[in-house]
TIMI-2910 file (N, C-alpha, C, CB; in pm, 1 decimal, decimal comma, always signed):
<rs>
+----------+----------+----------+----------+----------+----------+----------+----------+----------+----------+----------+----------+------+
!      n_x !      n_y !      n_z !     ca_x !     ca_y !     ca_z !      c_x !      c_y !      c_z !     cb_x !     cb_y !     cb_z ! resn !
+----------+----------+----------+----------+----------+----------+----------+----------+----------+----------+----------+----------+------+
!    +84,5 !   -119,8 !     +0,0 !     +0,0 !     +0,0 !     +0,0 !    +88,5 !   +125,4 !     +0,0 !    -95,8 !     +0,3 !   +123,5 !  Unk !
!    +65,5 !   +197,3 !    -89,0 !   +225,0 !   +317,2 !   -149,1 !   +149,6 !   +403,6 !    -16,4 !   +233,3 !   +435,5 !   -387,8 !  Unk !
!    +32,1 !   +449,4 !     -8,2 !    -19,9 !   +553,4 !    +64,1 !    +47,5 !   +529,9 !   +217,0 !   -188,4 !   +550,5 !    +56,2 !  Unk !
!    +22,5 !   +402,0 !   +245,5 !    +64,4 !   +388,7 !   +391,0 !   +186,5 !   +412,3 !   +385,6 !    +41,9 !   +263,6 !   +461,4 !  Unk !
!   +306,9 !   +337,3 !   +326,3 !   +415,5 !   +372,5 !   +288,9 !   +500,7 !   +510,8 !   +306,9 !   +397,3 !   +347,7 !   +187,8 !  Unk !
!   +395,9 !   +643,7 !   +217,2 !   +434,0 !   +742,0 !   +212,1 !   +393,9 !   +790,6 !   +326,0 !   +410,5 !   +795,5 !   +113,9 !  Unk !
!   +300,9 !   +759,9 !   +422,0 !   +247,0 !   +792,4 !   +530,2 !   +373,3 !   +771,2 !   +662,7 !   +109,7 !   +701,2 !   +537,2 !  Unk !
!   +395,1 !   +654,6 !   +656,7 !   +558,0 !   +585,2 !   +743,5 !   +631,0 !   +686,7 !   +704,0 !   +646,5 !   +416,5 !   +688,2 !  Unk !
!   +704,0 !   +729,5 !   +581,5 !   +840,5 !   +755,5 !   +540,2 !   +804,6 !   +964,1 !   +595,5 !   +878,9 !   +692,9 !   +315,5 !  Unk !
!   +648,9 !   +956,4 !   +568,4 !   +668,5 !  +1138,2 !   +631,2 !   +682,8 !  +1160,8 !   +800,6 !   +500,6 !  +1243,3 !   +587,8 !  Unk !
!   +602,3 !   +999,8 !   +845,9 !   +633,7 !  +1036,3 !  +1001,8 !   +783,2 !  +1012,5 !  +1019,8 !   +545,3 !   +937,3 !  +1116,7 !  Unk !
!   +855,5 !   +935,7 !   +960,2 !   +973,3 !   +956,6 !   +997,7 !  +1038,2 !  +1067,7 !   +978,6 !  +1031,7 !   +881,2 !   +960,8 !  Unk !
!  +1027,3 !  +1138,6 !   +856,7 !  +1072,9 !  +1292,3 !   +835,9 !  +1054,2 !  +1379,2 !   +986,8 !   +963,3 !  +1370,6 !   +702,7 !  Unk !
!   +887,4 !  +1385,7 !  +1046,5 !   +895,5 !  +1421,2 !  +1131,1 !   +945,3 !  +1392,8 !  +1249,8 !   +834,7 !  +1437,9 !  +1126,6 !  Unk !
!   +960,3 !  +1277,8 !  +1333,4 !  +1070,1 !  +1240,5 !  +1445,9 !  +1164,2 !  +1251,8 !  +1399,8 !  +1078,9 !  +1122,0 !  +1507,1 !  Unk !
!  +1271,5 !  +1259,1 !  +1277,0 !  +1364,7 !  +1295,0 !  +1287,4 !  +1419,3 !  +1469,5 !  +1267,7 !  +1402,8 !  +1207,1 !  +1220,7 !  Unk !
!  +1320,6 !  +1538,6 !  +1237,2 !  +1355,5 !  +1662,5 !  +1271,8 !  +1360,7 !  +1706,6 !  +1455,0 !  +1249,0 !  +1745,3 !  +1187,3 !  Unk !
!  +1228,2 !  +1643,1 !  +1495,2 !  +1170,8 !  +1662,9 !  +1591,9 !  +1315,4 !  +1632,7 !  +1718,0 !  +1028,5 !  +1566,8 !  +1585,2 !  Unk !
!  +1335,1 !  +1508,2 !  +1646,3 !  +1497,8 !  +1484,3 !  +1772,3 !  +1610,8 !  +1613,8 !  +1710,6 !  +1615,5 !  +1259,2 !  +1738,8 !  Unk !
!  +1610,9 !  +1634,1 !  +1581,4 !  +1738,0 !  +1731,9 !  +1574,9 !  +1699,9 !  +1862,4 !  +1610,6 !  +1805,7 !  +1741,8 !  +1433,6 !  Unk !
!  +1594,5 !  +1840,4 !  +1642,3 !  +1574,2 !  +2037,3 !  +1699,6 !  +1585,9 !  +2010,7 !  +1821,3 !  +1407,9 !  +2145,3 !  +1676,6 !  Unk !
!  +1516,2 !  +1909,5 !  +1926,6 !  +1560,4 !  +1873,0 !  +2057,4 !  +1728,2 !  +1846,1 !  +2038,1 !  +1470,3 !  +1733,9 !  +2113,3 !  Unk !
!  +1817,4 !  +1786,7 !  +2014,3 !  +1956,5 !  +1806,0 !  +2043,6 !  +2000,1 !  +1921,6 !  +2013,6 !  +2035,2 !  +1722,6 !  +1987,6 !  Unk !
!  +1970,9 !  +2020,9 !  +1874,4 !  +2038,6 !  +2117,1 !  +1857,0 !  +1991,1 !  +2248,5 !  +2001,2 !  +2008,6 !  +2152,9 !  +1690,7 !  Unk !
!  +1869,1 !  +2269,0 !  +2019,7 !  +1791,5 !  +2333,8 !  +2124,3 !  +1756,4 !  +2320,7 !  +2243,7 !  +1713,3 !  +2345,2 !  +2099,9 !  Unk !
!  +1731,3 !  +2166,9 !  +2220,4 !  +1653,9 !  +2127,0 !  +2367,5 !  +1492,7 !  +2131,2 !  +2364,3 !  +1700,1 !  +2241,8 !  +2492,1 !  Unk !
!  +1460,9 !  +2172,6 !  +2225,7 !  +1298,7 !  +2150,7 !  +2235,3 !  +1278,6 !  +2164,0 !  +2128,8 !  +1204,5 !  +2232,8 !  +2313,4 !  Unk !
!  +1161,2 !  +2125,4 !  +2098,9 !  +1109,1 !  +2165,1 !  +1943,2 !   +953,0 !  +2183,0 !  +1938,3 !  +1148,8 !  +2037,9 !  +1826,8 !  Unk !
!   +918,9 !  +2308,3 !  +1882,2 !   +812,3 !  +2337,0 !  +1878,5 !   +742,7 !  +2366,9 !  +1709,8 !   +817,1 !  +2440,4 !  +1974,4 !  Unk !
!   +626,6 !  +2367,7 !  +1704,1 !   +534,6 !  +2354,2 !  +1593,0 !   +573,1 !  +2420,1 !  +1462,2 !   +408,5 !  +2406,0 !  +1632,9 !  Unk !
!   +637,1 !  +2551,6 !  +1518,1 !   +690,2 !  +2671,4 !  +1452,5 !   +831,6 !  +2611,5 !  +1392,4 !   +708,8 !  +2807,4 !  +1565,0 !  Unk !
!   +884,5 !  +2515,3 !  +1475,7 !  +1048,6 !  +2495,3 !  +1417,9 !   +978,0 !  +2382,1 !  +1351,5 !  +1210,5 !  +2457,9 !  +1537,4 !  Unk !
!   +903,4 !  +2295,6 !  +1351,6 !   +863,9 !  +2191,2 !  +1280,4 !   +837,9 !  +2233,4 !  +1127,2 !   +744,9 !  +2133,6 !  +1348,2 !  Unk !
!   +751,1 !  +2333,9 !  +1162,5 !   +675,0 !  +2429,1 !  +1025,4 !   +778,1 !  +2439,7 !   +896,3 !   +639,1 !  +2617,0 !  +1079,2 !  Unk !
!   +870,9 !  +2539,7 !  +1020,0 !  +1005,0 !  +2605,1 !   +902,7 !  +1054,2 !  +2465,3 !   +806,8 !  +1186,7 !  +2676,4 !  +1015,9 !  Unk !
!  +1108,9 !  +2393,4 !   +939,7 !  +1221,3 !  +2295,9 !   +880,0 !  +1177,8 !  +2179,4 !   +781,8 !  +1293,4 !  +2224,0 !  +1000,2 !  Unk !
!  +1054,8 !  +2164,1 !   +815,2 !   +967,4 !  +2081,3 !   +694,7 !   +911,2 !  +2153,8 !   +557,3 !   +831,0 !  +2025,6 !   +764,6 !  Unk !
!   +905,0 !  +2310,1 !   +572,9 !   +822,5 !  +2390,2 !   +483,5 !   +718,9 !  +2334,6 !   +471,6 !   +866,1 !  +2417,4 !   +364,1 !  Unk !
!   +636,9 !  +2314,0 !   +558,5 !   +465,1 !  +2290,6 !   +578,7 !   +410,0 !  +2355,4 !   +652,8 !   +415,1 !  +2174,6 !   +622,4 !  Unk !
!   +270,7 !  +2343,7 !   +620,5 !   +206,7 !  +2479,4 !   +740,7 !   +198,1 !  +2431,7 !   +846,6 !    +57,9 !  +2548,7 !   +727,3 !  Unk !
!   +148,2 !  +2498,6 !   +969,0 !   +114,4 !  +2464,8 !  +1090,8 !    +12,9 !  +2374,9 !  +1106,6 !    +89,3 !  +2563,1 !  +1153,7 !  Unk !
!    -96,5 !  +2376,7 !  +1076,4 !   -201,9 !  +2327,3 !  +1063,2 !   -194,0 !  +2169,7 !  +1030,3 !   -263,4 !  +2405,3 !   +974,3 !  Unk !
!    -61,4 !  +2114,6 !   +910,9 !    -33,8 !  +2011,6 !   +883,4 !    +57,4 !  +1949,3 !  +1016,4 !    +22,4 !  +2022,7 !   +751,1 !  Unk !
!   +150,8 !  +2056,2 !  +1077,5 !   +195,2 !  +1976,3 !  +1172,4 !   +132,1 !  +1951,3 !  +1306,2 !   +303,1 !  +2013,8 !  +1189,8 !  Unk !
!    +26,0 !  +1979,9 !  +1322,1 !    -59,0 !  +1993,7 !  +1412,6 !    -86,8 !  +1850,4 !  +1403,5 !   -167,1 !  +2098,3 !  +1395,8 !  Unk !
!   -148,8 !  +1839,6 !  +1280,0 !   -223,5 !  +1730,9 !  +1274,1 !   -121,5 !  +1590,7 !  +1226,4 !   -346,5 !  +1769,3 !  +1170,8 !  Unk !
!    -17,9 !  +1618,5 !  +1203,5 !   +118,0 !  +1511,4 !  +1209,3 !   +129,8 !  +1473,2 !  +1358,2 !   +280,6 !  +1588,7 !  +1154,8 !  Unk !
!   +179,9 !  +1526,9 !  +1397,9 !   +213,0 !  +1506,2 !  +1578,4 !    +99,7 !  +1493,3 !  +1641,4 !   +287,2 !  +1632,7 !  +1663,1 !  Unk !
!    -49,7 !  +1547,2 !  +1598,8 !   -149,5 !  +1431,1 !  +1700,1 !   -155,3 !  +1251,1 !  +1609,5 !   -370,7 !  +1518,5 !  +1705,8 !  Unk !
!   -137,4 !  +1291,6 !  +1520,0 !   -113,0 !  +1106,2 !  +1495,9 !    +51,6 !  +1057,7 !  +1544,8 !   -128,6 !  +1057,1 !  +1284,7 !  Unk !
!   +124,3 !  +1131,0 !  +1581,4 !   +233,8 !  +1045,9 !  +1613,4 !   +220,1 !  +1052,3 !  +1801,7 !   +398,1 !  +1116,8 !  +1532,5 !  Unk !
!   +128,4 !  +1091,9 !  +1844,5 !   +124,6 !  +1092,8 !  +1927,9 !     -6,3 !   +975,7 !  +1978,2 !   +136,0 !  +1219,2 !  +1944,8 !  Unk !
!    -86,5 !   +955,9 !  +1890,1 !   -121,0 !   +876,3 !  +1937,5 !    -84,4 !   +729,3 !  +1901,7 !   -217,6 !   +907,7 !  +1937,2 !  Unk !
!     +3,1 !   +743,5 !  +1807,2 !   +105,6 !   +602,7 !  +1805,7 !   +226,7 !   +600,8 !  +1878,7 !   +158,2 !   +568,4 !  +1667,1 !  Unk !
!   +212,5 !   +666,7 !  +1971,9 !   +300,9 !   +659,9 !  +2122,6 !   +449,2 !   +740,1 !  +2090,3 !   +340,0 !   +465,8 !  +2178,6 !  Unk !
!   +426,1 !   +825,7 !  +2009,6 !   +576,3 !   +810,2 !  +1932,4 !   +598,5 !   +977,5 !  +2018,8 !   +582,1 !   +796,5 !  +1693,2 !  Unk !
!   +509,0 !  +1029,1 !  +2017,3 !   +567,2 !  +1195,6 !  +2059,3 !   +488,3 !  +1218,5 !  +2183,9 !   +527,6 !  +1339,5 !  +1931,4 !  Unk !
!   +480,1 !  +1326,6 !  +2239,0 !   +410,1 !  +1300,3 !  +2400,4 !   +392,5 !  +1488,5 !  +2341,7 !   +547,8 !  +1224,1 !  +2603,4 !  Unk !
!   +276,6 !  +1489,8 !  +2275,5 !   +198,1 !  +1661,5 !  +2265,2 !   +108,3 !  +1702,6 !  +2283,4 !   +181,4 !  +1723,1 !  +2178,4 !  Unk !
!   +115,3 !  +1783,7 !  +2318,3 !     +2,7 !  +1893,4 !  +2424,5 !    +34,4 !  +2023,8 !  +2341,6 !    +55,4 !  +1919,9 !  +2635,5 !  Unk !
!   -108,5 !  +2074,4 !  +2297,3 !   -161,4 !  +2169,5 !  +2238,1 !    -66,8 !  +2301,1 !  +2331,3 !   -339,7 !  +2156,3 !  +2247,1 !  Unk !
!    +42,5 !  +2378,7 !  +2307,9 !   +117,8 !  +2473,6 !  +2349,8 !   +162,0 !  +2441,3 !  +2463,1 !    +66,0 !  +2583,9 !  +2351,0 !  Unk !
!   +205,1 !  +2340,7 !  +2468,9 !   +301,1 !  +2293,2 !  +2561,5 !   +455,8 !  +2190,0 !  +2546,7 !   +212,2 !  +2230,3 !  +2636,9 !  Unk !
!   +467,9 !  +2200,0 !  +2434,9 !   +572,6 !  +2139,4 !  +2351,2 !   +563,3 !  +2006,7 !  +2314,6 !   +689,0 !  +2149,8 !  +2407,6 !  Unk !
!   +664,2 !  +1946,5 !  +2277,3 !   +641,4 !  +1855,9 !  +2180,8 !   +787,6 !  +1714,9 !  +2256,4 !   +668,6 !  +1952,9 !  +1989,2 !  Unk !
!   +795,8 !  +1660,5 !  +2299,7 !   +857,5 !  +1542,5 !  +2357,3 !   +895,3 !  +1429,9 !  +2301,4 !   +796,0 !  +1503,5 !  +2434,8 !  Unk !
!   +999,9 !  +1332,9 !  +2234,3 !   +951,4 !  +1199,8 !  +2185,8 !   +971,4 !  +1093,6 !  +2325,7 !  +1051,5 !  +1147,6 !  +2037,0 !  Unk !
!   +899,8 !  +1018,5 !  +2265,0 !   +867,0 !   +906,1 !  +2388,3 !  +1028,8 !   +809,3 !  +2334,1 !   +655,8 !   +788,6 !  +2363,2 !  Unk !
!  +1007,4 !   +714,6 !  +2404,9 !  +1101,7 !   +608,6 !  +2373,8 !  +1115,7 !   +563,7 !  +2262,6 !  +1087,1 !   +514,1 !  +2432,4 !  Unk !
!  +1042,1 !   +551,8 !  +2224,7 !   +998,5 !   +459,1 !  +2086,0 !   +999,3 !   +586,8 !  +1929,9 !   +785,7 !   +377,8 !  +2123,6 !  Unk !
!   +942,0 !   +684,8 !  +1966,0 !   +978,2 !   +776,6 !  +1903,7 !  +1154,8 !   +816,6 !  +1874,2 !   +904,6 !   +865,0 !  +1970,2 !  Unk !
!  +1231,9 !   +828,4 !  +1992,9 !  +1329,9 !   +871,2 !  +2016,5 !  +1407,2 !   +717,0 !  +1917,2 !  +1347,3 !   +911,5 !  +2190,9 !  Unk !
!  +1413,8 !   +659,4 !  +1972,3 !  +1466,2 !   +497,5 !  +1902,7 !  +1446,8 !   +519,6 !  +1715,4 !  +1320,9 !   +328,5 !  +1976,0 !  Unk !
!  +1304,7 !   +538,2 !  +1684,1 !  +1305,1 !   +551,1 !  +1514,2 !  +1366,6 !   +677,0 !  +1495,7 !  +1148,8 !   +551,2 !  +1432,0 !  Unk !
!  +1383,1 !   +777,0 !  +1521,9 !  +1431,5 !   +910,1 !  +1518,6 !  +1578,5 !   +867,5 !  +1501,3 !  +1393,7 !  +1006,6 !  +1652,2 !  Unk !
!  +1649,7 !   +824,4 !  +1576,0 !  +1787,2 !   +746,3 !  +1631,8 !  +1828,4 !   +727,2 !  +1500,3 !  +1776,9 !   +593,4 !  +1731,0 !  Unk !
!  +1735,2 !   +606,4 !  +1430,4 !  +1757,0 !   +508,3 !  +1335,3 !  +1765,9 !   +575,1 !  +1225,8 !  +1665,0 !   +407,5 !  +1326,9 !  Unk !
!  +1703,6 !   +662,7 !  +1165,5 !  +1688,1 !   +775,5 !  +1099,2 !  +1776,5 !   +827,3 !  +1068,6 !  +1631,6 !   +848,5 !  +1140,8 !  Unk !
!  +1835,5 !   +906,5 !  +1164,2 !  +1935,6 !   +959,9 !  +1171,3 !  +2099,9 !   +952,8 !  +1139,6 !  +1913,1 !   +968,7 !  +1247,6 !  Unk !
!  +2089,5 !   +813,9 !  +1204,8 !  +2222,9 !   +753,8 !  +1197,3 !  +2218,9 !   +691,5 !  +1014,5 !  +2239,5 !   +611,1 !  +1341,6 !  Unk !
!  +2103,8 !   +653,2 !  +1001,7 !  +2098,5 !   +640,1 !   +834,6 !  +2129,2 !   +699,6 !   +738,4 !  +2013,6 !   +633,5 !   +791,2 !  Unk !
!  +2078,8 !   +864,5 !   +774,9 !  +2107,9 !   +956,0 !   +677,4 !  +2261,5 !   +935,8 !   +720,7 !  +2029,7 !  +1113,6 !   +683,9 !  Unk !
!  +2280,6 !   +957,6 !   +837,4 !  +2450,7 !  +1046,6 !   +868,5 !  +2566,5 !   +963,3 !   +765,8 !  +2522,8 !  +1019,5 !  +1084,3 !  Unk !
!  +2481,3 !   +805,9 !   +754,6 !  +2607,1 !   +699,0 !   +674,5 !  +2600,9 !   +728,7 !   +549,6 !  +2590,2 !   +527,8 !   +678,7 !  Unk !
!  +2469,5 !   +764,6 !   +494,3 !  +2453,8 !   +772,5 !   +370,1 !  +2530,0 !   +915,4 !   +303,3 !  +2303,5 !   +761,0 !   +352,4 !  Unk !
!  +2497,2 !  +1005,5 !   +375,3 !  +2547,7 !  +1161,0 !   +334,1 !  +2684,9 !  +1110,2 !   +356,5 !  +2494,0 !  +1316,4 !   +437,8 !  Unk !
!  +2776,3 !  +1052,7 !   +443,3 !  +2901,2 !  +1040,0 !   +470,7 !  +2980,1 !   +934,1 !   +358,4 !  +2904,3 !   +995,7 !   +618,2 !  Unk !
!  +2857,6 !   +823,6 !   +289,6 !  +2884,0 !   +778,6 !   +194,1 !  +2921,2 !   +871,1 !    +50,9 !  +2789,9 !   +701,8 !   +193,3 !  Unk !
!  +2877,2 !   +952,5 !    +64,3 !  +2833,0 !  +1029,9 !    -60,5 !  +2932,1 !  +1105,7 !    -77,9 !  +2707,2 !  +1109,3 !    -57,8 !  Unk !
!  +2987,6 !  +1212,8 !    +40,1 !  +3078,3 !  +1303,7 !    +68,0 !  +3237,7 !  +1243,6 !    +53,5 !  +3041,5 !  +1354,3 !   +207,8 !  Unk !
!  +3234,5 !  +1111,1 !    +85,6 !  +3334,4 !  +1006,8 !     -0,5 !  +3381,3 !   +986,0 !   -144,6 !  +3288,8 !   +898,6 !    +12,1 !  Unk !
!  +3295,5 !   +986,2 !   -209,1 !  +3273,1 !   +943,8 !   -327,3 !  +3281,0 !  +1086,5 !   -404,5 !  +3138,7 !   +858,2 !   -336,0 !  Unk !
!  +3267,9 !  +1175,6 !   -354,3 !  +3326,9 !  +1320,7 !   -426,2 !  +3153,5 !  +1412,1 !   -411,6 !  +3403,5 !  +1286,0 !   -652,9 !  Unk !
!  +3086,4 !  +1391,8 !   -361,3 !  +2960,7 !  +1451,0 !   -366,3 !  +2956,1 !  +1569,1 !   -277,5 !  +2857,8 !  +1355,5 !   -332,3 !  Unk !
!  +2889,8 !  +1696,5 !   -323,7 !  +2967,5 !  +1769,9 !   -180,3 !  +2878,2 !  +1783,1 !    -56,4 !  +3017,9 !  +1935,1 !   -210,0 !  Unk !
!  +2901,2 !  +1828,9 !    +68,1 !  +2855,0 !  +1803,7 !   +160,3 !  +2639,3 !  +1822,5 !   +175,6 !  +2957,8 !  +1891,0 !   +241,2 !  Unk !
!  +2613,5 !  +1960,9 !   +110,0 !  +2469,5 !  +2030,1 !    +90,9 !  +2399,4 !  +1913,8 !    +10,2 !  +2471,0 !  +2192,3 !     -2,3 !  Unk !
!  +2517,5 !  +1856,8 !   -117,1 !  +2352,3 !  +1787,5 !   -178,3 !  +2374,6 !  +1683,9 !   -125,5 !  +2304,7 !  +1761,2 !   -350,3 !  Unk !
!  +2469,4 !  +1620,5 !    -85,5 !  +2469,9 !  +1505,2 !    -42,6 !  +2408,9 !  +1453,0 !   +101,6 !  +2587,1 !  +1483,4 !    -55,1 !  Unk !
!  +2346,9 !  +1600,4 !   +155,6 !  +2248,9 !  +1542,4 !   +306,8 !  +2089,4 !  +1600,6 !   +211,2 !  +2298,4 !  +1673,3 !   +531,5 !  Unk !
!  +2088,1 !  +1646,0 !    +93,6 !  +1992,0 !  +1702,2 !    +18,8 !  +1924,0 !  +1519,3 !    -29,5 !  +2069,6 !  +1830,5 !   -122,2 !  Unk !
!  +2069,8 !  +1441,0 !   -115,1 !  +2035,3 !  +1351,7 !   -150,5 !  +1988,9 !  +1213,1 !    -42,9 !  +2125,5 !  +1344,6 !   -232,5 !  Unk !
!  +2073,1 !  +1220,5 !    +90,2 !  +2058,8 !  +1105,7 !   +178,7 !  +1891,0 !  +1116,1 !   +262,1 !  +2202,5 !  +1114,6 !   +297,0 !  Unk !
!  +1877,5 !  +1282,9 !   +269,5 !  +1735,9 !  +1285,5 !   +312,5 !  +1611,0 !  +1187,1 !   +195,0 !  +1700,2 !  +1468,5 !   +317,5 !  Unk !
!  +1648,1 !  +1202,5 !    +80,8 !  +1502,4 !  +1125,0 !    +26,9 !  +1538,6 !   +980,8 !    +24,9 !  +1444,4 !  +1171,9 !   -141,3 !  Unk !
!  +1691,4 !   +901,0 !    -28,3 !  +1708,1 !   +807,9 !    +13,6 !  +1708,7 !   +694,0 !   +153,8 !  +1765,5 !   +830,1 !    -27,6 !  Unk !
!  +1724,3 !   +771,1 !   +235,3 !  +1680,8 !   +711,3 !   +398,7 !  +1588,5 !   +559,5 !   +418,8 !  +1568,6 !   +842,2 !   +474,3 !  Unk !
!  +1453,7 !   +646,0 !   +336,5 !  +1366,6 !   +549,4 !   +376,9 !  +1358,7 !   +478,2 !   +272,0 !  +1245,6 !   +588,1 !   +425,0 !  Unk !
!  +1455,8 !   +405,8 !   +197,7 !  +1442,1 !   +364,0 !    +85,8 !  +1495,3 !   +251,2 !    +68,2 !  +1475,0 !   +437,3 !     +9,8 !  Unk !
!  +1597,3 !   +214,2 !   +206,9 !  +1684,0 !   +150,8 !   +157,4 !  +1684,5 !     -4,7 !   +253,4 !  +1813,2 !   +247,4 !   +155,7 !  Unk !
!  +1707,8 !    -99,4 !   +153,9 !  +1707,3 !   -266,1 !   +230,5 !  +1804,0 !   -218,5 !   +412,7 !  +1852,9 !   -430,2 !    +81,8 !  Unk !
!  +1749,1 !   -293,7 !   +494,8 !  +1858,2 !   -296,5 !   +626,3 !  +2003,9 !   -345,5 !   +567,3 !  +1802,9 !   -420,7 !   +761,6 !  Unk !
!  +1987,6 !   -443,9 !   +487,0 !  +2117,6 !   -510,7 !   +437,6 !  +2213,0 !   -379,1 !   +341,4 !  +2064,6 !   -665,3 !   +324,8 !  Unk !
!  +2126,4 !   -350,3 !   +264,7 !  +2244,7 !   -237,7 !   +215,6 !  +2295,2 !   -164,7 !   +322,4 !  +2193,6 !   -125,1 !   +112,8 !  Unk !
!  +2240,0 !   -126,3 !   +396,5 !  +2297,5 !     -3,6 !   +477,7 !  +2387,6 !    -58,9 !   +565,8 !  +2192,2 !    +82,7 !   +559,2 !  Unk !
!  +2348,7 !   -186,3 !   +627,1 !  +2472,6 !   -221,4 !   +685,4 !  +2605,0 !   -201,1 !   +608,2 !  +2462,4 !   -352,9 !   +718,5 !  Unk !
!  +2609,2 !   -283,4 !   +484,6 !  +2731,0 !   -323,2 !   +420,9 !  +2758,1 !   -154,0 !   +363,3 !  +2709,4 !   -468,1 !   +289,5 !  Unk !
!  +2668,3 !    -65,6 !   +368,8 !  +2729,0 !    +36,5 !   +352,1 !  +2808,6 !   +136,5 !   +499,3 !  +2623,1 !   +100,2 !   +275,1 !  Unk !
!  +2726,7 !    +89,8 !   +612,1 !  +2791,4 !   +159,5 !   +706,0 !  +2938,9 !    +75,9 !   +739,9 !  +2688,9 !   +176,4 !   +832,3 !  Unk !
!  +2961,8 !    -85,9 !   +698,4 !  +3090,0 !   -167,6 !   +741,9 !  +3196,0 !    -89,7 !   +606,2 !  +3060,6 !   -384,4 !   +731,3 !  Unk !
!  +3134,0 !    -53,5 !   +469,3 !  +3233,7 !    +17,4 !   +373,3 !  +3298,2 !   +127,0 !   +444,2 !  +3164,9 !    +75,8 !   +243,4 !  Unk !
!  +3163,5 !   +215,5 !   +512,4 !  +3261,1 !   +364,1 !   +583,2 !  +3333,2 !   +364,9 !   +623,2 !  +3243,3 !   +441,0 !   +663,6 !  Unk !
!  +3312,9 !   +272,6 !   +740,8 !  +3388,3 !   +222,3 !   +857,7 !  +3506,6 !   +206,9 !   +832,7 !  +3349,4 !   +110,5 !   +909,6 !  Unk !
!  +3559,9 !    +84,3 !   +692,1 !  +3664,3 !    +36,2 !   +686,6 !  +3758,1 !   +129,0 !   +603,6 !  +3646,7 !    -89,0 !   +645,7 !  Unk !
!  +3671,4 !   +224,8 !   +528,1 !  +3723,1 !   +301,4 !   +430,9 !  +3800,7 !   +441,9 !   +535,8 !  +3584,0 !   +344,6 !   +311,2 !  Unk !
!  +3732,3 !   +443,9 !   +601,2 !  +3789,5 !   +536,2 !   +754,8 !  +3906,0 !   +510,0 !   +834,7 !  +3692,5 !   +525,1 !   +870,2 !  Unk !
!  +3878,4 !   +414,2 !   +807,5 !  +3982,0 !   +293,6 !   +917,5 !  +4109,2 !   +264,5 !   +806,0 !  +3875,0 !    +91,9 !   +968,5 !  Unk !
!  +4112,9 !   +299,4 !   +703,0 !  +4218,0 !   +295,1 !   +616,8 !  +4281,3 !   +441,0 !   +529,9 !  +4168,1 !   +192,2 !   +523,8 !  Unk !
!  +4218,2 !   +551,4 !   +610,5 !  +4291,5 !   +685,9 !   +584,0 !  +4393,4 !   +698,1 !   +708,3 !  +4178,8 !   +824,7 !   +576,3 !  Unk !
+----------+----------+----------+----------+----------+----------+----------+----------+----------+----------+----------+----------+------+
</rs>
């Protein structure tokens, strides 16, 4: 089902902003959600009451925005995905802007198995400068 699909791959967009505005800040609110997604308010309103009621964010109407465990964990995963992939890229001669431009749409795209054998390439390719 592509819809559900695209439905998964945008909540992940959102927990993973949602954790990088909490590490870069310490919080993240509707307004930083808004900007950093370029969507209106109104859409993230209604993003974060469904991720909240799939246990993933802990929000209260002007009272900020929290991830739960489980939130925080896919956010994690996310993250560390793009970071291999953009770091893959920035390897290979790609420069740093498009290459977190390009790892953002690839993320949710990719087998667990590639990404491993792509995060053991970094690794070793690191481990041999």
């Amino acid at each position: 089902n592509a819809q559900k699909a695209e439905r998964t791959t945008r909540m992940e967009d959102y927990l993973e902003v949602i954790y990088e505005l909490i590490q870069q800040k310490g919080y993240a609110t509707t307004v930083d959600i808004s900007d950093y997604l370029n969507v209106s308010s109104p859409s993230v309103t209604k993003m974060l009451q469904r991720l909240n009621e799939g246990g993933h964010v802990n929000y209260e109407k002007y009272r900020g925005i929290t991830l739960t465990d489980s939130g925080t964990s896919i956010a994690k995963n996310i993250h560390d995905r793009h970071s291999i992939l953009a770091e893959f890229l920035v390897m290979i001669g790609v420069d740093q802007e498009i290459a977190n431009r390009d790892a953002e749409g690839i993320e949710h795209h990719l087998h667990p198995e590639t990404l491993k054998k792509l995060e053991e390439f970094v690794r070793t390719a690191k481990g041999q400068k």
